[in-house]
N, C-alpha and C positions, 0 to 999 in steps of 0.2 A: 605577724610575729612580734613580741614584746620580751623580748629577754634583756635581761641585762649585760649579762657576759655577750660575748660575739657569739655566734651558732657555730664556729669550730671550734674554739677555745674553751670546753665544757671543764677542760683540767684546771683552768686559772680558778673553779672555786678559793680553793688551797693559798692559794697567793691572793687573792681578793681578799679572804678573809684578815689575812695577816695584815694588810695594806690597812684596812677599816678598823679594826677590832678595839684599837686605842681610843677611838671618839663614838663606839658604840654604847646604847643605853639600854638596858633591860627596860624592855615594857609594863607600861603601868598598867594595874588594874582595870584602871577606867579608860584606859584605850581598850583595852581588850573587850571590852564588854560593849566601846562603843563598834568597834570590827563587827563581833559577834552580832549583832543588831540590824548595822545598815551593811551591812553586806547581803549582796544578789545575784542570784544565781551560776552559774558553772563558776569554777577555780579560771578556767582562760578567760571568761568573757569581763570579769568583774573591774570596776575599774581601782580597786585599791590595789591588783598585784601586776603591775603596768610599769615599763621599761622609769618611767619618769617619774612614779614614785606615787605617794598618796597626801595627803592631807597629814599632818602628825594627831588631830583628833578637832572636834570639831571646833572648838576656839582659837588653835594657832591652824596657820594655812602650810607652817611650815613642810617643806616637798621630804618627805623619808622614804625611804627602800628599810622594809623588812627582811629579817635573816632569824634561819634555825636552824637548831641543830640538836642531837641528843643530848639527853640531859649530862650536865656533868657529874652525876651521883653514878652512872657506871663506869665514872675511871676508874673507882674502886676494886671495880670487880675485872677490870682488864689491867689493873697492878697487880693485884695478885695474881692473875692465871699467869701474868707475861714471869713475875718473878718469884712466884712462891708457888708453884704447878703442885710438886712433890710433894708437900704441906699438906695441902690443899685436896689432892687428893688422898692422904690417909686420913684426914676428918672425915671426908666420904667415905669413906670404908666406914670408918667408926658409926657414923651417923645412922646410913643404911643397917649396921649388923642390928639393930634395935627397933627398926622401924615393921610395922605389920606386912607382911607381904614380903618379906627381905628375900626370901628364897630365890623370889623371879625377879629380883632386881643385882643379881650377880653377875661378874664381869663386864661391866659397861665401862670400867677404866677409864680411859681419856675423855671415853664420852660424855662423860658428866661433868668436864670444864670447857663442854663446847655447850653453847646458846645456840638454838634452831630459831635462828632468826626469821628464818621466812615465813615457817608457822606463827612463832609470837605474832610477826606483823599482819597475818591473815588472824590472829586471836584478837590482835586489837581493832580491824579493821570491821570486822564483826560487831565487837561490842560497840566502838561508836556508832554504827550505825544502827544499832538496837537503843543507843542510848537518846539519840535524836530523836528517835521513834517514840521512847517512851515521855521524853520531854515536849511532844507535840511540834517541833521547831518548823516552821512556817517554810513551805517551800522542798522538807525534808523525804526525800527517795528513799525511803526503804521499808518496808514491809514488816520486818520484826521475825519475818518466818523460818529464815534459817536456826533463829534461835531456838523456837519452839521445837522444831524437829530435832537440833541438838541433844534438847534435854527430855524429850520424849524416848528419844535411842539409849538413851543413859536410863532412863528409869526401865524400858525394854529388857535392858541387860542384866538390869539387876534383878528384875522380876523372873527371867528364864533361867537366875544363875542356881545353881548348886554346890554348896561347901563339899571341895574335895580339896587333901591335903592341908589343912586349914585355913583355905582361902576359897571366896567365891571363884566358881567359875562357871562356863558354858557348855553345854554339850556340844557337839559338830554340828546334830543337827537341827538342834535351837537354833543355832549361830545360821547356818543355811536360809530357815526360813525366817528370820531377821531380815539376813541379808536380800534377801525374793520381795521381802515387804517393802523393804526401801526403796529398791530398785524401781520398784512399779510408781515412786513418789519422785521419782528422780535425781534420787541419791544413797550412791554406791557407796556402803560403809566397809567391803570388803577391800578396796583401794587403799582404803586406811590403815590396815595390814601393812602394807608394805615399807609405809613409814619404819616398820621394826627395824629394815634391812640396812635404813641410811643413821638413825637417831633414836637410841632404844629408848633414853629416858623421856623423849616426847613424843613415841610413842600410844597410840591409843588402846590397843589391844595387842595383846603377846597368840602365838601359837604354838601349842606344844604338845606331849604326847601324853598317856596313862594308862594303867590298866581297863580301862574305859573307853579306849582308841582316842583321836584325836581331840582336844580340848581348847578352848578360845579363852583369857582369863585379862578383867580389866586391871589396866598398870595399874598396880597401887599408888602411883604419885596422883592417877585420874582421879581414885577415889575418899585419898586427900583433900584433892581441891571440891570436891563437889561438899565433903564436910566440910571442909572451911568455909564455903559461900553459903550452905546453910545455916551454918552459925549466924554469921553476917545479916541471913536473912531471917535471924531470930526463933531459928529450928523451925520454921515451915516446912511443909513439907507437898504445898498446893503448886502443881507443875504447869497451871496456865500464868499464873504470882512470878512464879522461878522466871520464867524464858520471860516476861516481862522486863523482869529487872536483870534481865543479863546483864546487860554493859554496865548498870551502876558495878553488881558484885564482882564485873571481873576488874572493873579499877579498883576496887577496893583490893582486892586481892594483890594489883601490882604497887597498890600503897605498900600492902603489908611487906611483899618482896623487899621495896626501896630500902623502907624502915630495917631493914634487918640488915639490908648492904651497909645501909648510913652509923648500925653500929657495930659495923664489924663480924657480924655473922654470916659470910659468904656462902655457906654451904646451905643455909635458910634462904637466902634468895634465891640461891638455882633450883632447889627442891621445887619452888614455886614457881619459878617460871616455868619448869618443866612439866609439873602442874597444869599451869595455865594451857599450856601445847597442847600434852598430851590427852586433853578435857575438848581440846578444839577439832569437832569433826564434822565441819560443817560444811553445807555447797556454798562455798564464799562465791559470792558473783563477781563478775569484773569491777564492778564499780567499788565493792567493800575492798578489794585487791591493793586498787588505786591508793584508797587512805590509809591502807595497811602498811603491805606488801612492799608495795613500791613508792610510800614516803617513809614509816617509819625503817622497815630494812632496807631502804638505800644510805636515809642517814645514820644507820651504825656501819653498815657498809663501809663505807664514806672515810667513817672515823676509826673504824680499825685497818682498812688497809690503808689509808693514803694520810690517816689525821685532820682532815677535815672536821671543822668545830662546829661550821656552820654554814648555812647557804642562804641564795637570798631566794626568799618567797618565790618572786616574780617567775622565775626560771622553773620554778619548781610546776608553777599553776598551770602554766602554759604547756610543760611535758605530761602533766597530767588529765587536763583536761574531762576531770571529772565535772557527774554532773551535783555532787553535793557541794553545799554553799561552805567555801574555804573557809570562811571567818571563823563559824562557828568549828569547825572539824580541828582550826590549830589551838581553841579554846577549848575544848574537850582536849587534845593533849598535853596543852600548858600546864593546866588548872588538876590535869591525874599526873604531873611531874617527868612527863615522857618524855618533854622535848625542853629547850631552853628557847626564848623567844626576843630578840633584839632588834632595835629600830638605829639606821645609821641616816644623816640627810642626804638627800641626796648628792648634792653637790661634793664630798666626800667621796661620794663614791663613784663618780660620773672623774673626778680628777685621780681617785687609783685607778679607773679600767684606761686614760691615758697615760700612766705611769708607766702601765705593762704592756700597753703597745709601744711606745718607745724602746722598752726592753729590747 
């Protein structure tokens, strides 16, 4: 075991951080790239995310402990919800009443200044490891294939939909033998359904009734973002091209979101995160999970219930114990503006975790 904090003391993040954060240094480029590089194999096994720190890069020997956290461009959007909710949500009304599809996107109220963290981080978890893929990155586990069937079920749906009420939709029993085709491929899209019940705006598909009997119909936020990653991808419209470049166009996409936080357009970034979610239906395996799920929604986690800015690497490797190569996966997040990325020396930090045992 290699952590830095003690193994009961997982709360002293919080105070660790405070302890360090005055003599912390945002990472340089050229560390980053030299991380990305020489780094090998699993997040526990490597030896840059080790109780005792790492090399600061290959010319100084100096000993640093790495630390992240989410980025600081969503305090933005957790000031407004914590203080302008009311506001905030009658832009949403406003927004929505103009948008295609408004009809089935009524009443979701509160839900639309809550963020479906766990899917974003299974949406991001996804694309990085689609985007390693398409980058050839040496050593890189993953296959590319959940994306493929992502956007094969997306082009499925729109192929079996029909304009009722002025929007596409599904028959029941289109939508059935969808559903029976997936199944047999190992991936149940009717589970995705259920999503309506906790998070309508990320949501993937709605269920509802018509003179028609029962109808399936994709959220209009899904088919937003599949036009905007088109654009991005220059209005193609070639579906082995598409699931290729997943992971670039969904960071693009969470650029576009930032960009809209960073000036003040709150209700443009959630539209697209919600986007991004409710576009994400895919069989995340364990391991996309890990870089997803359980780094980046721990660290908003982190930082909405406890304020937590940032943690150190080391801890983080070792709980994950993934088998993708860490360097590159906190370089994909740095570099798409997800995370924030800090190096403290170690010695720093080795004299605040005796500070807080003295405590």
């Amino acid at each position: 075991m290699s952590r830095v904090l003690p193994f009961k003391k997982p709360t002293w993040d919080y105070s660790l951080w405070n302890e360090v954060r005055s003599k912390a240094a945002t990472i340089t480029e050229e560390d980053v790239k030299y991380l990305s590089r020489r780094d090998r194999g699993g997040s526990a096994k490597s030896n840059f995310w080790q109780k005792g720190g790492r090399r600061r890069n290959r010319d100084d020997s100096t000993k640093v402990i790495d630390f992240v956290g989410l980025s600081r461009d969503f305090d933005g959007w957790f000031t407004r919800v914590d203080l302008g909710r009311d506001g905030l949500l009658e832009e949403f009304q406003s927004k929505i009443a103009n948008m295609k599809g408004a009809d089935f996107l009524q009443g979701f109220n509160e839900e639309w200044v809550e963020i479906n963290w766990a899917v974003l981080g299974r949406a991001i978890g996804s694309a990085i490891a689609n985007e390693g893929k398409r980058r050839r990155l040496r050593g890189w586990k993953a296959s590319g294939g959940d994306a493929r069937m992502n956007n094969d079920f997306w082009i499925d749906v729109s192929r079996e939909s029909d304009k009722l009420y002025g929007y596409t939709t599904i028959s029941s029993e289109a939508w059935e033998d969808l559903v029976e085709f997936y199944r047999e491929h190992g991936f149940d899209p009717g589970a995705e359904v259920v999503r309506s019940a906790g998070h309508r705006p990320s949501a993937p598909i709605f269920k509802g009734g018509s003179d028609r009997g029962p109808v399936y119909w994709m959220n209009p936020l899904t088919l937003q973002h599949r036009e905007r990653m088109r654009t991005h991808f220059r209005g193609s419209d070639d579906g082995e091209e598409f699931a290729r470049f997943h992971g670039e166009l969904t960071f693009k996409a969470l650029r576009d979101a930032m960009d809209s936080l960073k000036s003040g357009n709150e209700v443009k970034f959630a539209l697209i995160i919600h986007g991004i979610c409710s576009h994400h239906i895919n069989r995340t395996n364990l391991m996309q999970q890990k870089i997803g799920m359980h780094l980046v929604t721990n660290l908003a986690v982190r930082r909405m219930t406890r304020g937590v800015e940032a943690v150190d690497v080391a801890g983080i490797a070792q709980a994950l114990a993934t088998g993708f190569t860490f360097g590159k996966v906190l370089e994909i997040l740095y570099k798409s503006g997800i995370i924030e990325w800090y190096t403290v020396e170690a010695s720093v930090v080795d004299e605040a975790i005796s500070a807080l045992k003295r405590k």
